[in-house]
LUMZA-612699 format. One record per residue (C-alpha): residue in one letter; x negated, y, z. Coordinates in steps of 0.1 Angstrom, whole numbers, plus 5000, padded with zeros to 4 digits. Layout:
BEGIN
AXYZ...
//
This chain:
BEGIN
X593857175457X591457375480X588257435472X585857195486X583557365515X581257065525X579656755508X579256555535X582856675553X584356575518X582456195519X583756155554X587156265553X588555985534X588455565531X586255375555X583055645547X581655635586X584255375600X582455105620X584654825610X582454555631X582654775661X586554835656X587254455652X585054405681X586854625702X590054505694X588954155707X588154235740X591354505744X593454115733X590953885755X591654115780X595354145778X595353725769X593053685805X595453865823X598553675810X596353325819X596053485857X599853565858X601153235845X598453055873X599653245897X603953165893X602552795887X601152825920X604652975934X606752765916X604952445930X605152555961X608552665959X609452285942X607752105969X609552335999X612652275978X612851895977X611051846015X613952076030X616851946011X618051726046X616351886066X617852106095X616852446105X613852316132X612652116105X611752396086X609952556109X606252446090X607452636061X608952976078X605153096084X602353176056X599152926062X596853216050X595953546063X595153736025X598453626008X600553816027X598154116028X598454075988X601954115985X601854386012X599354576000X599454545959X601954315947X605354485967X603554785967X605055155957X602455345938X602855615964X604355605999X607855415992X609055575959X609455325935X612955315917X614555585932X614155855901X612156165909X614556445900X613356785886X617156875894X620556725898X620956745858X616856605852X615556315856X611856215850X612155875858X610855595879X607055545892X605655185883X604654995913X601054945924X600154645905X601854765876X599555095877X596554935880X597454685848X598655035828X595655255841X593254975832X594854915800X594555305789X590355235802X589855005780X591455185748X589855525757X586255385761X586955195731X587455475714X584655665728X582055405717X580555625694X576755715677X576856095695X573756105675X575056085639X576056425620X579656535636X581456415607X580156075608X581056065646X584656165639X585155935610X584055685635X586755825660X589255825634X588555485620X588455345658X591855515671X593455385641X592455055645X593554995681X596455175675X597754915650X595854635670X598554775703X601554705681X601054365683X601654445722X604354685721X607154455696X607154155720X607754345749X610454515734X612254215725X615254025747X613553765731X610653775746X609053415753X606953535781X610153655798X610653255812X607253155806X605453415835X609253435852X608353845847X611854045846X612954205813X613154545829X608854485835X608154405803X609854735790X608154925814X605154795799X606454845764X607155235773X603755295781X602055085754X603955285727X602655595746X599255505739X599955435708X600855775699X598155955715X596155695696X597855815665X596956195673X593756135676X593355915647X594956225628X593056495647X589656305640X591056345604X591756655601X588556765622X586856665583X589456755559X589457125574X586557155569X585756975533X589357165516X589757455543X593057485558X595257505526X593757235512X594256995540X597757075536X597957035503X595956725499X598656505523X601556655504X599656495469X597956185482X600655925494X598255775518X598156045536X602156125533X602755835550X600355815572X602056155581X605655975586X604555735606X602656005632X605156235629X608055955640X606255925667X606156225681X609456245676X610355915696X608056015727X610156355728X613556225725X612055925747X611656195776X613656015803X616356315812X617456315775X617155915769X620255895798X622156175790X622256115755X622055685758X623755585732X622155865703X618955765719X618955395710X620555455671X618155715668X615055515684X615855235659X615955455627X612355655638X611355275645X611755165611X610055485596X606855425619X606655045607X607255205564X605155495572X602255285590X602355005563X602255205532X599255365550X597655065556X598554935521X596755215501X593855275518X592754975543X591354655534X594054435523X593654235557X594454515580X597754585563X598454205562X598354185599X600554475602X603054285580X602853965608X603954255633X606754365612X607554015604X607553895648X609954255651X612654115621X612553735634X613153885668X616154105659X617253815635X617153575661X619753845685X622853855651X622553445650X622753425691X625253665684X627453485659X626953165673X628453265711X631653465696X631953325664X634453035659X636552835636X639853015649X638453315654X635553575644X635153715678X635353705717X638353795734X637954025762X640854135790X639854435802X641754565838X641454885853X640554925890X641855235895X640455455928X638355715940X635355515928X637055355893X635755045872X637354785851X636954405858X636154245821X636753915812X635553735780X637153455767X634153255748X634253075723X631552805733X630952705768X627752865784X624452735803X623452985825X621953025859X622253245888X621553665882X621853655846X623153955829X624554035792X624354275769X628154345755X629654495727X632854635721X633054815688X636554945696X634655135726X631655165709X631055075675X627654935672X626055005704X625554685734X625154765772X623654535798X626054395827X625254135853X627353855854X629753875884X631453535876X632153285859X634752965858X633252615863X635152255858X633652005883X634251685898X633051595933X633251295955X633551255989X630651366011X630951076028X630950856001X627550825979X627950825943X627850465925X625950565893X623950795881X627350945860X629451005890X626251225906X625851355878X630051465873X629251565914X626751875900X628552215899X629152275859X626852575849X629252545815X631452825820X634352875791X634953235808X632753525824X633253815843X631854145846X632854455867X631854765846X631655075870X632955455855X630355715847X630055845815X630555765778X630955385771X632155305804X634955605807X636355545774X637055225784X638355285816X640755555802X641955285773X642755075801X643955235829X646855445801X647755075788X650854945804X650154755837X646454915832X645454615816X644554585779X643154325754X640054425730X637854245705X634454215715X631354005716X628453905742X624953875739X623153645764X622553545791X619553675798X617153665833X618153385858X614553305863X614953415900X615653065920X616453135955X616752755965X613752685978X614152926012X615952866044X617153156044X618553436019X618953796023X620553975999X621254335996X624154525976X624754865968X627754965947X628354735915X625054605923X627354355942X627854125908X623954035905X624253885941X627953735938X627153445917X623953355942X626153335968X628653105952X625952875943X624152835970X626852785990X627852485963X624352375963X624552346004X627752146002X625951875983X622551885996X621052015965X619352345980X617052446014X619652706025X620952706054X621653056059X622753336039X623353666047X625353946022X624954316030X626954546007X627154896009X630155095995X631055395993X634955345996X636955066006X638855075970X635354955959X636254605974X638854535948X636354515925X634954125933X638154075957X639453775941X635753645939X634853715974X638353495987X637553235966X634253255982X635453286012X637452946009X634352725998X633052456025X630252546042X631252976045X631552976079X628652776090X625752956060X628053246053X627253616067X628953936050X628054286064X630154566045X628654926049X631755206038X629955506034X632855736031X635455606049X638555796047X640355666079X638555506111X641455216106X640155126071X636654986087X638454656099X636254326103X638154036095X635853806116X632453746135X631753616096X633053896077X631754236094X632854626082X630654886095X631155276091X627855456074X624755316057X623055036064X619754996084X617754816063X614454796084X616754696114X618554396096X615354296078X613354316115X616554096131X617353826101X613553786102X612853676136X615853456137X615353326099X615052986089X612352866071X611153036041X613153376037X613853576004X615053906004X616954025972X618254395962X620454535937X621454895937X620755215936X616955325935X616955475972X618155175982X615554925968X612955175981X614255126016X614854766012X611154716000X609854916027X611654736050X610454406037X606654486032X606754616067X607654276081X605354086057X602753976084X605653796105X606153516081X607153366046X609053636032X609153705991X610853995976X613253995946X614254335928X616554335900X616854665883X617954815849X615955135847X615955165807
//
């Protein structure tokens, strides 16, 4: 081992020598007061919605469209200017989910909204002036064993942060009614502070232990001293997941990504513990262990879903029928047979598996459709018992769901080339489904619905559309209009949902709720763009969004809601759209995205 070049730097370049422990635990507190304050805010906040929402729900449910008329107008001027200004807000102009593109090939990802920055900025404030709480006063080696002892600290403190909001799981998913795709936007930047906590805790380090065993030494001393070799693994893992995190590799190479992320996962979590073991107070590395232990339950709790939903008595998975859509634009219509009914609600989505597509890796889909078993009475006849209103409900236990699973790359083209070589492009796989997941989106308190489609983005609105046009038939939801806009790039496309959209376009109710507005992009003949009725429109070209938002908003009915699902460009117009009309009247915005 080197030879030892300062007293002092050698006292303070190991254990807790200079570490304000009081300080550290002190700090920590008000980083999870804080984050526990703002959680209390948020869940107030969607009470206060979600009341409102009940009580325009069940006042509206007979009433006609002048009877909404209270409801269709905010009764304050700063609510409105809130969502206008800071809660719908872009961070910048009206970039939100449309990537920003270094080229064609790179991506660098998506901008968090306005709120979201302000959480994430004031989040990082709090850790760096936690960190720079020091005594500048002390000898320079006491003030970085301070910094080091302090980075560390909060580092592992942020875990605690960073596994729940990873997880599917996640019970403040349903309890703050905050999408999955938030809460791992969140969990992306946690984990980055996390590692720059982690450099600094091992810069503060090895600002000491330079100078105590010289360069050589330093070296030497964490290849000998397991504490410091796996305090080394763990750092080092995590430099490696925020490179291969970067977001142009992450979607070019998905699928490495997420076997990869989990193996550098498990090393952090060894590396961190053993660190904490050897030379922390047995406390610290206890409370690590409860972090390790909320990440196992979590993924434990994902197999049994898992097993439970595909595993049955006659067989040990889920049959799925997989049928090639063959075109310019190709995709395949999946269908899984499951083996236990399902609950679910409208917008859910699932993560599937097919291991004979891809062995062990699941991708999230939105659920299209889905079969229901009902039994209705006469709408002029009221039920006799609670039973027969009860056997009136639509059945949200469905024995089969479908998914439309648009071609790009790897998954989804092997799947589609299985298929579409299989005789009558139709083929039969063993599979399983995780889920469902999301649904917390209730769109049946408003008058009227807007909804917005781009591409396959079609199957998150498809099932809202069938239910609420169910729910109108039997008085059970305030809508009383509802308005579909889809944009396409080819007419193939519509084959996708086709049999959904004329079973749709059978249910009671279509032509008196119902509006469709199909965009075609691309058309390749003027004679393709065809409307079938003053219900059912085809337009040639994109869609105006600020121009249909402006028009369904002055002739809207009641409380309006205005949903989008598609391509980033097109939620960033949509939004726009929306926030520019926010002073006019009630108007909430609904975004569901999958930018992982």
């Amino acid at each position: 081992m080197g030879k030892r070049n300062s007293t002092d730097a050698f006292t303070y370049s190991h254990g807790l020598n200079g570490v304000d422990m009081v300080l550290d635990r002190r700090m920590a507190l008000i980083i999870g007061l804080s984050t526990l304050a703002i959680i209390i805010i948020v869940f107030w906040g969607r009470l206060a919605q979600r009341l409102n929402n009940h009580v325009r729900h069940i006042f509206n449910l007979e009433s006609g469209s002048r009877k909404q008329t209270y409801w269709s107008q905010d009764h304050s001027e700063w609510w409105p200017w809130i969502k206008k200004n800071f809660l719908y807000a872009p961070l910048y102009k009206k970039r939100h989910h449309r990537e920003l593109q270094l080229s064609k090939a790179i991506s660098v990802g998506t901008l968090p909204s306005r709120f979201h920055t302000v959480l994430i900025v004031g989040y990082y404030i709090i850790n760096g002036a936690g960190c720079l709480m020091l005594d500048y006063q002390a000898k320079s080696d006491v003030t970085w064993a301070a910094l080091r002892g302090r980075s560390g600290y909060l580092a592992v403190w942020n875990f605690i942060v960073l596994i729940p909001f990873m997880a599917r799981n996640n019970p403040l998913i349903p309890f703050l009614k905050i999408s999955y795709d938030t809460f791992q936007l969140f969990h992306r930047y946690i984990a980055r502070l996390i590692i720059i906590e982690s450099i600094v805790h091992t810069i503060a380090w090895a600002a000491v232990a330079r100078r105590a065993y010289g360069f050589g030494g330093m070296i030497e001393h964490i290849g000998k001293s397991p504490f410091l070799t796996y305090g080394t693994i763990g750092t080092v893992s995590m430099v490696i997941i925020a490179l291969h995190s970067l977001p142009f590799i992450r979607h070019a190479f998905w699928e490495t990504f997420l076997v990869s992320h989990q193996i550098l996962a498990v090393l952090v979590f060894v590396g961190v513990y053993q660190h904490l073991k050897i030379g922390t107070p047995p406390a610290i590395a206890s409370f690590f262990v409860g972090i390790i232990v909320l990440w196992v339950l979590e993924r434990s709790a994902r197999i049994f879903r898992l097993m439970y939903r595909n595993i049955g008595w006659k067989s040990w998975y889920t049959q799925v029928h997989v049928q090639a859509l063959p075109g310019e634009d190709s995709a395949c219509r999946l269908t899984f047979e499951l083996q236990r009914p399902w609950r679910h609600e409208s917008g859910c989505h699932v993560f599937i598996y097919l291991p004979r597509i891809s062995l062990w890796m699941s991708h999230p889909f939105s659920i299209a459709w889905y079969d229901t078993t009902s039994q209705r009475y006469d709408k002029e006849e009221l039920p006799s018992n609670t039973s027969e209103a009860e056997l009136a409900m639509p059945s949200r236990n469905s024995n089969q769901i479908s998914l439309v699973v648009a071609t790009r790359s790897g998954m989804t083209k092997q799947l589609f080339d299985k298929a579409s070589n299989a005789p009558g492009g139709q083929i039969t796989l063993g599979g399983f489904l995780e889920g469902p997941y999301g649904g917390s989106m209730s769109l049946k308190s408003y008058g009227t619905v807007l909804l917005f489609a781009g591409g396959v983005g079609i199957t998150h609105q498809m099932t809202y559309v069938r239910d609420l046009l169910a729910g109108w038939e039997l008085a059970t939801v305030a809508t009383r209009k509802i308005v579909l806009v889809w944009s396409i790039r080819h007419t193939e496309q519509l084959e996708w949902v086709r049999p959904w959209m004329d079973e749709i376009l059978t249910m009671a109710g279509r032509t008196e709720v119902l509006t469709i507005s199909m965009f075609v992009t691309k058309p390749k003949h003027r004679r393709e763009i065809t409307s079938r009725s003053e219900r059912v429109l085809m337009f040639p070209g994109r869609p105006n969004t600020q121009q249909i938002v402006t028009h369904e908003i002055q002739n809207r009915v009641g409380a309006m809601a205005v949903s989008v699902c598609g391509p980033g460009a097109m939620a960033d117009d949509v939004r726009e759209a929306v926030r520019n009309q926010m002073d006019e009247g009630t108007v909430d915005f609904f975004e569901e995205s999958f930018t992982w």
